[in-house]
SEKE-379165 format. One record per atom (N, C-alpha, C): residue in one letter; z, y, x. Coordinates in steps of 0.05 Angstrom, whole numbers, plus 5000, padded with zeros to 4 digits. Each point is the difference from the previous one (the first is absolute). Layout:
N
aZYX...
//
This chain:
353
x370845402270x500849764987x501650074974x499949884981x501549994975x502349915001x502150054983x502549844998x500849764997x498049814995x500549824994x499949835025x501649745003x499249865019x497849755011x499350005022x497849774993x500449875005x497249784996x501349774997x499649875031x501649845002x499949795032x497749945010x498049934982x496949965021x499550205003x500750284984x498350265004x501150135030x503050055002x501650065022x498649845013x499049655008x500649935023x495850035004x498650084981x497350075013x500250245011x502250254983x500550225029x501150015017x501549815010x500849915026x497549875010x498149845003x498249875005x497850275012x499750194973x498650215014x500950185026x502650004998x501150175021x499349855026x500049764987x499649805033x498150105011x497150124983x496750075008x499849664988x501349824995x498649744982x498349984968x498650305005x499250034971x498049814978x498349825013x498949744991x502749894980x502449965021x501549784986x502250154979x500350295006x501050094975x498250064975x496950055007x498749964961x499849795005x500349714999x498949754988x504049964992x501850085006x502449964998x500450214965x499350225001x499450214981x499049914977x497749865009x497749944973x500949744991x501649875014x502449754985x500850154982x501650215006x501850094988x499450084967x497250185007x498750094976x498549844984x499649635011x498649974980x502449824992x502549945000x501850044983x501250214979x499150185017x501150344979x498750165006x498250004990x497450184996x500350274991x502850064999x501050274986x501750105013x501049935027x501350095018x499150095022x500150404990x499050175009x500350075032x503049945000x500150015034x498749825018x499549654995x497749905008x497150114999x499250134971x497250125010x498950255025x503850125001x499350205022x499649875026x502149845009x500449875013x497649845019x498949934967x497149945016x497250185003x501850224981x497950205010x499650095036x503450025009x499850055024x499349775023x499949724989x499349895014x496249965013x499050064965x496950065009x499550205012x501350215001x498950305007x499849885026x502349855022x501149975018x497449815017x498549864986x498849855005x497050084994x499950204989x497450195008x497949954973x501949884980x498349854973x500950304981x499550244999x500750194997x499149994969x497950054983x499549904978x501849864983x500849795019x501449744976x502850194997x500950115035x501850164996x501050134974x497750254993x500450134985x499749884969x499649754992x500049874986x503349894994x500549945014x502549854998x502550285003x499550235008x501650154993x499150134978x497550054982x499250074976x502449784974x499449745011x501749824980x503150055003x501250065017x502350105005x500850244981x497850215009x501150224979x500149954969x497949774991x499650044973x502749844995x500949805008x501949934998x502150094999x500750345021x502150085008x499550225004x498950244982x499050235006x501250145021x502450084991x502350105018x501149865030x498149855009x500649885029x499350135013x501250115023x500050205019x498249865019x500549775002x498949905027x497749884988x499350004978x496549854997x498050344999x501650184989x498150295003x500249925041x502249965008x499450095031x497649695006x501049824989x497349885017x496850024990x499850094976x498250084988x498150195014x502450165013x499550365017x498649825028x501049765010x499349945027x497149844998x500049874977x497249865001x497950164988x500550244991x498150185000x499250135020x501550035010x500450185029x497849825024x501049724995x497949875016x497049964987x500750124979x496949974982x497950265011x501650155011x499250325008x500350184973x501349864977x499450264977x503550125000x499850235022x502750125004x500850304976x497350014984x501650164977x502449754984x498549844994x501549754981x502449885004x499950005042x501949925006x502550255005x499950215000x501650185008x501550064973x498349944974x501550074971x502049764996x499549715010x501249795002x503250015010x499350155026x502950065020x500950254986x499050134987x502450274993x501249784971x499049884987x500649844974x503449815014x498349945023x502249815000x503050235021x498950195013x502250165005x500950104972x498850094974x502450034984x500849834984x500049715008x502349874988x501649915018x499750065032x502049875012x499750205027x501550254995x499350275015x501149945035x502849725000x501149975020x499149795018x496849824986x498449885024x499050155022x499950015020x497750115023x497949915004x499449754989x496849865002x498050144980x499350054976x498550194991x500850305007x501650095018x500250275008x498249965026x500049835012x499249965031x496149924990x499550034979x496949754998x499550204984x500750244986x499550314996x499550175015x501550015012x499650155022x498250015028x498949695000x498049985011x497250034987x499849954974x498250064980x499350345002x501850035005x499250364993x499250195010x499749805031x498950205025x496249994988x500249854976x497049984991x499850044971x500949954991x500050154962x502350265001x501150055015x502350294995x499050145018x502750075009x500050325020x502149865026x499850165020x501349885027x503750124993x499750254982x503150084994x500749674984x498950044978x501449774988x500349705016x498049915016x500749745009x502149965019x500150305020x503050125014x502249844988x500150174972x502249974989x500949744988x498249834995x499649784981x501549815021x498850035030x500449845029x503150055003x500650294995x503350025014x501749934974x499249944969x502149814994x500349765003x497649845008x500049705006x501350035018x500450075030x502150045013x502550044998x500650134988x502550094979x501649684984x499049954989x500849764983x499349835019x498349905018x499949825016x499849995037x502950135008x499750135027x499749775019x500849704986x500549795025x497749874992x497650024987x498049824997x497550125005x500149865033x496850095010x498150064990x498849974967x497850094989x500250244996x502350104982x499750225001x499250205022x501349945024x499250125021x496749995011x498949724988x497049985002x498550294987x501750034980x498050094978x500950335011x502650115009x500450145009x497950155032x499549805017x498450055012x496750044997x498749774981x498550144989x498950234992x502450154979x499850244990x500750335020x502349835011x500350255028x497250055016x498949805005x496650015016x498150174986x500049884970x498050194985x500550284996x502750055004x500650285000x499450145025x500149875025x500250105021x502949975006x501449955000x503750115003x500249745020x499250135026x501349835026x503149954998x501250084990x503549995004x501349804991x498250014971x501349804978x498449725011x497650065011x498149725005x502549925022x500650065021x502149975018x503049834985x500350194989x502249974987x499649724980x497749954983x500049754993x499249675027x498950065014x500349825023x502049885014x502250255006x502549915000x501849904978x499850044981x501149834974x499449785001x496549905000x499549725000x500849805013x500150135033x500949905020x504049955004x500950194980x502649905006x501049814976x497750024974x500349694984x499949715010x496950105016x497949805010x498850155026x501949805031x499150065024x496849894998x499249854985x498249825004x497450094981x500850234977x498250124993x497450025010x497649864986x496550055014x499450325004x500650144972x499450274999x500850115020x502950025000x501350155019x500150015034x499549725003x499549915028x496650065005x498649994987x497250074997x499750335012x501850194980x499750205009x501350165023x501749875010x502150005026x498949975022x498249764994x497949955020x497350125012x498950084976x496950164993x502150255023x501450124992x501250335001x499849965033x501249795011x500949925022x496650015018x498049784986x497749965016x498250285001x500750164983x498150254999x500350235022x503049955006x500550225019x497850095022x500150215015x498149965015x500249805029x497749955009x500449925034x501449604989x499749894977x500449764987x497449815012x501249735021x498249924996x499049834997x497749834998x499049734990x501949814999x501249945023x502549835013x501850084987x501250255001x502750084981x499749884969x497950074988x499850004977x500349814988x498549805019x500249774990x503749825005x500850135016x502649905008x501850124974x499850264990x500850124974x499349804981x497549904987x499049944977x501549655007x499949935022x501349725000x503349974996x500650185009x503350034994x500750004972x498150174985x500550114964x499549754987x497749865014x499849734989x501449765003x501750045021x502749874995x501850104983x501050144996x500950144983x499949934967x496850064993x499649944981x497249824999x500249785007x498949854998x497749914981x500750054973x497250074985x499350094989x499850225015x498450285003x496849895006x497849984987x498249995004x498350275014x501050284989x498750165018x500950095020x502849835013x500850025024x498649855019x498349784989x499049775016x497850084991x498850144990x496850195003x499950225027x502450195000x500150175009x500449945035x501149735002x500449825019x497649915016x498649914974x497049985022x498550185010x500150244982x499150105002x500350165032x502150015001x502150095026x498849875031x499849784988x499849735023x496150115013x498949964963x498250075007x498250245023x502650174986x498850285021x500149885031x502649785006x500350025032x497449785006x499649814988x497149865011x497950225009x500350184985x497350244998x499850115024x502849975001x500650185036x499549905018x500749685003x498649895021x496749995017x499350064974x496950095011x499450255022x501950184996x500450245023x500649875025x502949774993x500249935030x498249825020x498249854975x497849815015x498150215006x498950324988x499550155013x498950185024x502750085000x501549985026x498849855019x501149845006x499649705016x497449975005x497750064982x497550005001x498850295013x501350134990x499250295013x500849985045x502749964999x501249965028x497649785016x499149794984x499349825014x496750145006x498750064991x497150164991x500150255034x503050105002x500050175016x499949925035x502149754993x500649855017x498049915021x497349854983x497749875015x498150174989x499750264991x498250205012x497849894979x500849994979x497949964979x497550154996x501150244993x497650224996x500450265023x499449955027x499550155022x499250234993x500650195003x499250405001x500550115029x498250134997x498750105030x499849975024x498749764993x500149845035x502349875008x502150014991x501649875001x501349845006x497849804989x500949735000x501249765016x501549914984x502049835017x498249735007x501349975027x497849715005x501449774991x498449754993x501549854979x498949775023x501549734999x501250014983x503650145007x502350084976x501550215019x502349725013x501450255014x501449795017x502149844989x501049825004x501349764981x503250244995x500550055019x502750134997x500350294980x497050134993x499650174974x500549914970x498549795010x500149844979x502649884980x501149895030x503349924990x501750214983x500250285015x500650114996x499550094962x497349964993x498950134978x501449764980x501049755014x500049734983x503050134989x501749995018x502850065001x500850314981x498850185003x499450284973x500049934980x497549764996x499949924963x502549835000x500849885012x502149844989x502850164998x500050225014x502550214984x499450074983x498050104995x497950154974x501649784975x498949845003x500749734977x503249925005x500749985017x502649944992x502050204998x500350215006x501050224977x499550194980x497049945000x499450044976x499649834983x500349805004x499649774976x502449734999x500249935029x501449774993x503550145003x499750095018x503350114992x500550184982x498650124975x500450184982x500449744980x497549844998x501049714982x502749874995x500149925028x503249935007x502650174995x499550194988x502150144990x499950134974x498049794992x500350054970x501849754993x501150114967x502049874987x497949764995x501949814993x499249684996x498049974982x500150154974x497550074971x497850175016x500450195008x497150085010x498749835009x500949795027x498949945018x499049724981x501549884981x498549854991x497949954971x500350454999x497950014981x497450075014x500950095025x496750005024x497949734997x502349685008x498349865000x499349874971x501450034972x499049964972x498250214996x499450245004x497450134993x498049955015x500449895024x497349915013x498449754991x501849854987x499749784985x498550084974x501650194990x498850094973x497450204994x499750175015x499050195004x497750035020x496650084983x498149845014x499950345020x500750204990x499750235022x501450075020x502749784991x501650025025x499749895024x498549784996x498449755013x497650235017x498350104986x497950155011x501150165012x502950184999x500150195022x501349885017x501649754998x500949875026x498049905014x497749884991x498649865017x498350235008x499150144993x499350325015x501450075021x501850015007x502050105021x500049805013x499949754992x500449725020x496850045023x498550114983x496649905010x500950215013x500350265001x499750255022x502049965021x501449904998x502049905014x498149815019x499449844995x498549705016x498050145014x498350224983x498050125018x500450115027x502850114987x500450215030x501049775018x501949884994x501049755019x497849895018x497349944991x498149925014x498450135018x500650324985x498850235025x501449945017x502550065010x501750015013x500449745025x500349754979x501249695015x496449915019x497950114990x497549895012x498450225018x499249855028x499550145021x497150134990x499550124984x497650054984x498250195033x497949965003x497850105018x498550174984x499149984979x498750204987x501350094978x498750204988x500750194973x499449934977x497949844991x498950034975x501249894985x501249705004x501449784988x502650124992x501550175022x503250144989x498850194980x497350205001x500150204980x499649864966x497949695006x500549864975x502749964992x500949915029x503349864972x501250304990x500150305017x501550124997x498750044961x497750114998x499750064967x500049764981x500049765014x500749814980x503050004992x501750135019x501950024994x501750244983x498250265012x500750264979x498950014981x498149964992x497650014982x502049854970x500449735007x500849964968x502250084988x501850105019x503350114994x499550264986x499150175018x499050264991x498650064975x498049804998x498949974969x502249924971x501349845007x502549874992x502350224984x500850225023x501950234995x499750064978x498050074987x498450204993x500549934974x500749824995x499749814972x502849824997x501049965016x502349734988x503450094995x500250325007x502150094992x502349904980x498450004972x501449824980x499849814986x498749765018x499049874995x503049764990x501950075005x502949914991x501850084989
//
C-alpha cells in the first residue's frame, strides 16, 4: 500500500472483501471509481476483488490501470504478479513480485507468491529461501506458513513440512491444510481401517468444516467400508452353501432337507457376522460418518450397487438356510446368482468414489 490514505468506500470494500463478500466490495469500488477514476488504490482494490472472483483478465486490467496511474505501487505490481499467476504466465508473474518486493522489501505477500512461483521458473535453493523470509516478516500469518509448506514438500524437507503444520495450527486450530495433513498422516499408518478412517476424516471435518477435500476423502473412506460389506454378505453366503450341502464332494452328501436346528444355527452365525461386523462397527462411528454413509447412498449410484450387492447375497444365503430345500439345483441357482455379480463387480468399482 502507498502512503497515502484511502478513501472510506475504498477501506470499507476491503473490509467487505475480508468478509469473502467480494460481489459487494467491486460494485462498492466501481462507485468509487466512477467518481474518481484516478484513484489508484481503488483500481487495485478492484483488481483484487476480480482476481478473487475468478474474472482474472479484468483482474489484470484493473491492476495494469493502477500502475499507469501509480507506477511505484507495490501492491498493483503484487496484484498484477497474482492475476498472472492465475493466468499460468509465471515468468511475468514472478518479475511482478520481485518489482513489488523492491519497493516494499518488508511485505510478506509478494515474498510468499515468489516463492511459490519458483518451485517452477527458479531453483528449489532459491524458493527455500524466498519461503523462509515470508516467514520471517510474517510469523503470525498462516499464509506464509501455506507457502512455507508448499516449498518444504518440493524440497523434500519432512522437518520444516512438520514444522510448518504446527505453525498453521497454532495460528489456525481450524486450518484445512493443516488438519488435512494431520489427518491423511494419521489414515496412512498401517493396519488403518475403513471404519477408522472414516471416523479420522469425520472428526477433521468438524474441525474444519470447509474443507472440501476432507469431505472427498470422507467418502471416499465411507466408500471403502460399503465395499467391505460385500465380504460379509459373502461370508454368509459361503457358511450358508456349506450348511445345506450345496455342492456335495465325495459321496458325501448331506440329506436335505437339513434339520431345522442346523439351520438355526447357520441363521444365528450370519447375524453375528453382520452385527459385528457391520452394525456395531456403524454404531460407533462418529455422528458425520454415520451420516455421510446414509448421504452417499443417496448420492452415489456405486454406492447403491455395492450395497444392494451385499443386500442380494445376503437374502440368497438367508433363503438357503431359512427354507427346508429337498433338492440341490434351486440353492446352486441362488448360490451363483448370488456370487457371480459381486465378484464381477470387485474387479472394477474400487474408485469409483
Amino acid at each position: 500500500m502507498s502512503g497515502t490514505s484511502l478513501h472510506p468506500r475504498v477501506e470499507q470494500a476491503l473490509e467487505l472483501y475480508g468478509m469473502e463478500r467480494r460481489e459487494e466490495a467491486l460494485a462498492l469500488v466501481d462507485r468509487r471509481l466512477a467518481e474518481a477514476p484516478d484513484d489508484h488504490e481503488a483500481w487495485t482494490t478492484r483488481a483484487r476483488c476480480l482476481t478473487a472472483l475468478g474474472r482474472q483478465e479484468e483482474g489484470l486490467d484493473a491492476a495494469d490501470q493502477a500502475l499507469k496511474l501509480e507506477p511505484e505501487l507495490a501492491d498493483g505490481h503484487f496484484m498484477r504478479g497474482f492475476a498472472l499467476r492465475r493466468l499460468s504466465r509465471l515468468p511475468e508473474a514472478e518479475q511482478s513480485q520481485r518489482e513489488a518486493i523492491r519497493l516494499a522489501p518488508e511485505l510478506w505477500g509478494p515474498r510468499a507468491q515468489r516463492a511459490e512461483m519458483l518451485i517452477f521458473v527458479g531453483t528449489k535453493e532459491e524458493a527455500l529461501q524466498e519461503a523462509l523470509e515470508a516467514v520471517r516478516l510474517g510469523p503470525d500469518v498462516v499464509d506464509t506458513w501455506h507457502t512455507m509448506y508448499k516449498v518444504a514438500a518440493f524440497n523434500s524437507r519432512s522437518a520444516l513440512v512438520e514444522e510448518s503444520v504446527r505453525q498453521m495450527l497454532r495460528i489456525d486450530p481450524a486450518d484445512q491444510l493443516a488438519v488435512s495433513h494431520v489427518t491423511d498422516r494419521e489414515v496412512r499408518k498401517p493396519g488403518t481401517s475403513a471404519a477408522r478412517a472414516a471416523d479420522l476424516y469425520a472428526g477433521a471435518l468438524a474441525t474444519a468444516p470447509g474443507s472440501q477435500s476432507l469431505r472427498a476423502d470422507l467418502d471416499r473412506a465411507v466408500y471403502r467400508m460399503l465395499r467391505g460389506t460385500r465380504w460379509l454378505a459373502l461370508l454368509c453366503l459361503v457358511m450358508a452353501a456349506v450348511t445345506v450341502g450345496v455342492f456335495p464332494t465325495g459321496g458325501g452328501a448331506k440329506e436335505l432337507p437339513v434339520h431345522p436346528g442346523t439351520r438355526l444355527w447357520a441363521l444365528a452365525l450370519m447375524a453375528l457376522v453382520w452385527g459385528f461386523g457391520a452394525w456395531r462397527r456403524y454404531r460407533r462411528l462418529r455422528t458425520g460418518a454415520r451420516l455421510t454413509v446414509r448421504s452417499l447412498v443417496r448420492r452415489s449410484f456405486w454406492a447403491r450397487v455395492v450395497l444392494g450387492q451385499a443386500t442380494w447375497a445376503t437374502l440368497c444365503a438367508l433363503l438357503l438356510v431359512a427354507l427346508p430345500w429337498s433338492g440341490r439345483t434351486v440353492p446352486q441357482v441362488l448360490f451363483w446368482l448370488a456370487l457371480v455379480p459381486n465378484l464381477l463387480s470387485m474387479t472394477h468399482d474400487r474408485d469409483k468414489v
